[in-house]
N, C-alpha and C positions, 0 to 999 in steps of 0.2 A: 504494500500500500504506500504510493507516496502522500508525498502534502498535497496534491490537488484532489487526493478521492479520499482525506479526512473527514470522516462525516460529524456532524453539527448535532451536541447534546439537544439544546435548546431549540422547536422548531419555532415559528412564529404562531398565537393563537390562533385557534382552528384548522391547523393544515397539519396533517400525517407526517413524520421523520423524513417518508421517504420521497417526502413532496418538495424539504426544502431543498434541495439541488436544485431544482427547475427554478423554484422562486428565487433563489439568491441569485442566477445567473442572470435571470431578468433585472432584477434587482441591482446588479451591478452594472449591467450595460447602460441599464436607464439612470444612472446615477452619473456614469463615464459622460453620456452625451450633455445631462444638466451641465456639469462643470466644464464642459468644453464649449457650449453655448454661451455660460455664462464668463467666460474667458475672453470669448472673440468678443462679445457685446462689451464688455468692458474696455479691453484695448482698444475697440473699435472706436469707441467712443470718446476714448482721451484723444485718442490720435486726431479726431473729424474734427476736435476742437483748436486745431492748429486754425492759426489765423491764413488767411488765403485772399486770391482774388477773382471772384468767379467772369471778369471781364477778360483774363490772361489765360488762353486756352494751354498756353504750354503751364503755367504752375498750375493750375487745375489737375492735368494729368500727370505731373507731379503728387501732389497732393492726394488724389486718388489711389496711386501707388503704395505711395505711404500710408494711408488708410489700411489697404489690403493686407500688406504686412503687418501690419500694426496686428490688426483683426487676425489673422494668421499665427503670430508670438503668442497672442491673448487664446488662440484656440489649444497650440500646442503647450501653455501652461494647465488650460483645464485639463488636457487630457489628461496628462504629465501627474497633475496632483490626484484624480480619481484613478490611476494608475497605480500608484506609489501608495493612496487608501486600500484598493483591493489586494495589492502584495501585503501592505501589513496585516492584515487581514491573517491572511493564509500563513505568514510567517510565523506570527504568535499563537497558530495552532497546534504547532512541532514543538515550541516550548514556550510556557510565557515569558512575555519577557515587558518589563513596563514602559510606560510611555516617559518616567522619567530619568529611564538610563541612556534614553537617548537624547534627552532633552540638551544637553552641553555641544552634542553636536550641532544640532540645530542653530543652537546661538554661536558657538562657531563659524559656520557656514554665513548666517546672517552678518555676522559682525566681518567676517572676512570680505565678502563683496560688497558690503558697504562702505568700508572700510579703505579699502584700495581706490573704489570709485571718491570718495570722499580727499584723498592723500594725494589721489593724481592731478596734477594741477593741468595737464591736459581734458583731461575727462570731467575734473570739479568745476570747471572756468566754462565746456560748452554743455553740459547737459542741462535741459530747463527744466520747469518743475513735471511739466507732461514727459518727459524723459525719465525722470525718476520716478513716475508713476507706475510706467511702462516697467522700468527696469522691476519695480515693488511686484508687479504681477508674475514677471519671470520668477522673479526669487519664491513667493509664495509656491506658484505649483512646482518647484522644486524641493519644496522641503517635503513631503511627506516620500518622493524618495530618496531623501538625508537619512529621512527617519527609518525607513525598510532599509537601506543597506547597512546602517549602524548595526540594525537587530541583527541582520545576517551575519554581522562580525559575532555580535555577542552570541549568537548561537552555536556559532561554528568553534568557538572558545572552547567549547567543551565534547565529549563527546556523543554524538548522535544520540538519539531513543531508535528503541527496535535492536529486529534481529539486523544481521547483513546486509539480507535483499532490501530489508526495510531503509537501512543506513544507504542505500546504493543510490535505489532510487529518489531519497531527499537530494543527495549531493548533485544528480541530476537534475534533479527540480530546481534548486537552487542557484546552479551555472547558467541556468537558461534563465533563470528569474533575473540574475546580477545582471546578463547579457544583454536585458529588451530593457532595463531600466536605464544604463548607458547611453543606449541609441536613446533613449525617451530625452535624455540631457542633452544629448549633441543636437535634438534638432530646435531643443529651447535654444544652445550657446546658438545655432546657426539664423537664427530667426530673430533674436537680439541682434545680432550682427549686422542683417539684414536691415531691419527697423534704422541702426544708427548709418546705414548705407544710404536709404532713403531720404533720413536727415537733412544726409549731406547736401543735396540737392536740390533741397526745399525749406521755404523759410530762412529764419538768420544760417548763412553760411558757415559752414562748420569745416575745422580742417579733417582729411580725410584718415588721417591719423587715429583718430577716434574709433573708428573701428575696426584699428590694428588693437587697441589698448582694451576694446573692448571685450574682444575674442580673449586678448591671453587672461585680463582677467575670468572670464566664463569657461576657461579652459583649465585656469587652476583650480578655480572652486570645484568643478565637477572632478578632477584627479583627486582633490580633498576629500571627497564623498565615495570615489569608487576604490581606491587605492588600498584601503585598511578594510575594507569588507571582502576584495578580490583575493589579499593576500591572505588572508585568513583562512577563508574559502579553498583555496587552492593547496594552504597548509593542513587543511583538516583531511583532505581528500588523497592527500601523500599520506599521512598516517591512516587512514582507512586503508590502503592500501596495501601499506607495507604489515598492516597489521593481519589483513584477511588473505594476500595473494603473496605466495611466496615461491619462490623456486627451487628452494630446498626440500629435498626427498621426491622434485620430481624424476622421473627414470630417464638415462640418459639418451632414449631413444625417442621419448615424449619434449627434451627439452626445448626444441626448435620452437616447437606448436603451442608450447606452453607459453613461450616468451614473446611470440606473436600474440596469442591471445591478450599477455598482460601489456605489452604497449597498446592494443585496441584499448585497453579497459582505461588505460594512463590518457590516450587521448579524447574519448568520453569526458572524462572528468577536467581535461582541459590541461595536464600536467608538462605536454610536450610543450608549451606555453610560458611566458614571463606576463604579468601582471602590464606592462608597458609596452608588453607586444599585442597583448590583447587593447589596450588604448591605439596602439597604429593601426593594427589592422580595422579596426571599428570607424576610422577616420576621426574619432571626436576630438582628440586634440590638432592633428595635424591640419584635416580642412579648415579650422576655422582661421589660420595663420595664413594657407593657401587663397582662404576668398579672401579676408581682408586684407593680405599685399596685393594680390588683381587690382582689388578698390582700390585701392590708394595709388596704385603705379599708370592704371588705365584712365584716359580723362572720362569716361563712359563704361558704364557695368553691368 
C-alpha cells in the first residue's frame, strides 16, 4: 500500500468509508480550480490597475500582455498553493507531522525573498507597490509547498512505517511527489520572471536587469525549499537500500542479474542522481538565468 491508497479513518457525515475516495478527489480538484481562479483574478486585477493609455494602440497591447501574464503568475500561484495543500495532505498521513515544525521554514523562505528583494537596491529602487503585490501572490502559493517539502524532510529523518514493499512504494511516492512540486516552483520562478519582462516595456521604464535579479532570487529560494527535502529523501532511500538489497550471499552465477536488478531498483529511487542534477535536468534553476539574459541582451522578447 502506498500513500496514495491510504484510506481515511474519518468519512464525511453520511457517506460510507468506501465513498470517500471518490469524494475527496472531487473535493480536491474543485478546490485546485477555486484557488487557481482565485489566483489569476487576483493578479489579474492588480496588474489591469496599471495606469495606461487607451488612445496608444501600441501601450494598450502592451498593457494587455502584461495583464495576461500577470493573470497567468496569479493562476500558477493558485494552483501551486492547492497543490502543495493536497501533498500535505497525503504526506501527514504516512506520519504526522505538525504544522508547527514547519513553520520556521516558512518564515525563512518569506523572510529570504523578501529580504533580498528589499536589500537589492536594483530590485528595491524599481519595483512599485503593484509589483510587490504581485510578487506577495507568488510567495503565498509557494509556501504550502515550503510546507510539504519541509514535512518530507522531516519524515524521511527517520525510518519509514510498514513492511519493505510498504517502505518501497512510499519512497516512490514521494520522488515523484518532490519531483511535480519542483516543476510546480519553476513555472511560479518562470512567470514572475515573465511578469517583470513585461514591466519592462510598459509603464515607468525599468532596467532590464531586473529580471536577471529576479530569476536568481526565485531560483534560490526554490533551491532553499527543495535542496534539504531532496537530500534527505535520497539519503533515506540509500539506507532502505543498503539495508533491504544486498549482494552478499548472492550465488556467483546469479551475481550479474542481481546487480542489474539492484541498479534498476537505485535508479527508481533516483540514487544514480545528485540533488543539483536533479535541479538541471528539471531546468528550474538554469532556465530562469537563460530567459532572463535573452531579456536583457535582446532589445525584443
Amino acid at each position: 500500500m502506498t500513500a496514495e491508497t491510504i484510506t481515511i479513518e474519518h468519512a464525511p457525515e453520511g457517506r460510507q468509508p468506501e465513498d470517500v475516495e471518490e469524494y475527496e478527489t472531487r473535493a480536491i480538484g474543485d478546490f485546485r480550480l477555486v484557488a487557481l481562479l482565485i489566483g489569476a483574478v487576483l493578479a489579474g486585477a492588480i496588474a489591469a490597475s496599471s495606469p495606461h493609455n487607451p488612445d496608444d494602440s501600441q501601450e494598450m497591447q502592451r498593457w494587455v500582455i502584461y495583464v495576461l501574464i500577470g493573470a497567468l503568475m496569479g493562476a500558477a500561484a493558485g494552483e501551486g498553493f492547492g497543490f502543495g495543500i493536497s501533498r500535505w495532505r497525503e504526506v501527514v498521513r504516512i506520519r504526522p507531522i505538525s504544522f508547527w515544525r514547519v513553520l520556521p521554514m516558512l518564515i525563512l523562505v518569506v523572510a529570504i525573498a523578501v529580504g533580498l528583494m528589499r536589500l537589492t537596491p536594483v530590485i528595491s529602487s524599481a519595483v512599485t507597490p503593484r509589483g510587490w503585490a504581485l510578487s506577495l501572490i507568488a510567495i503565498v502559493g509557494a509556501l504550502p509547498l515550503a510546507a510539504t517539502l519541509t514535512a518530507v524532510q522531516l519524515l524521511t529523518r527517520r525510518k519509514l512505517p510498514g513492511s519493505v514493499g510498504h517502505q518501497l512504494g512510499t519512497l516512490l511516492w514521494l520522488r515523484r511527489t518532490v519531483s511535480r512540486m519542483l516543476s510546480e516552483l519553476g513555472v511560479i520562478v518562470l512567470l514572475v520572471m515573465a511578469v517583470n519582462r513585461a514591466a519592462v516595456e510598459f509603464g515607468d521604464k525599468q532596467d532590464p536587469i531586473v529580471v536577471i535579479f529576479a530569476g536568481a532570487i526565485g531560483s534560490f529560494v526554490v533551491g532553499i525549499m527543495y535542496v534539504p527535502a531532496a537530500t534527505t529523501l535520497r539519503r533515506r532511500a540509500s539506507t532502505y537500500v543498503q539495508r533491504n538489497f544486498t549482494l552478499d550471499g548472492v550465488p556467483q552465477a546469479e551475481l550479474v542479474g542481481a546487480a542489474e536488478d539492484l541498479g534498476k531498483l537505485e535508479k527508481l529511487l533516483g540514487l544514480d542522481q545528485t540533488t543539483f542534477g536533479d535541479l538541471r535536468s528539471g531546468l528550474v534553476i538554469l532556465t530562469p538565468f537563460v530567459v532572463s539574459a535573452l531579456s536583457a541582451l535582446l532589445p525584443k522578447f
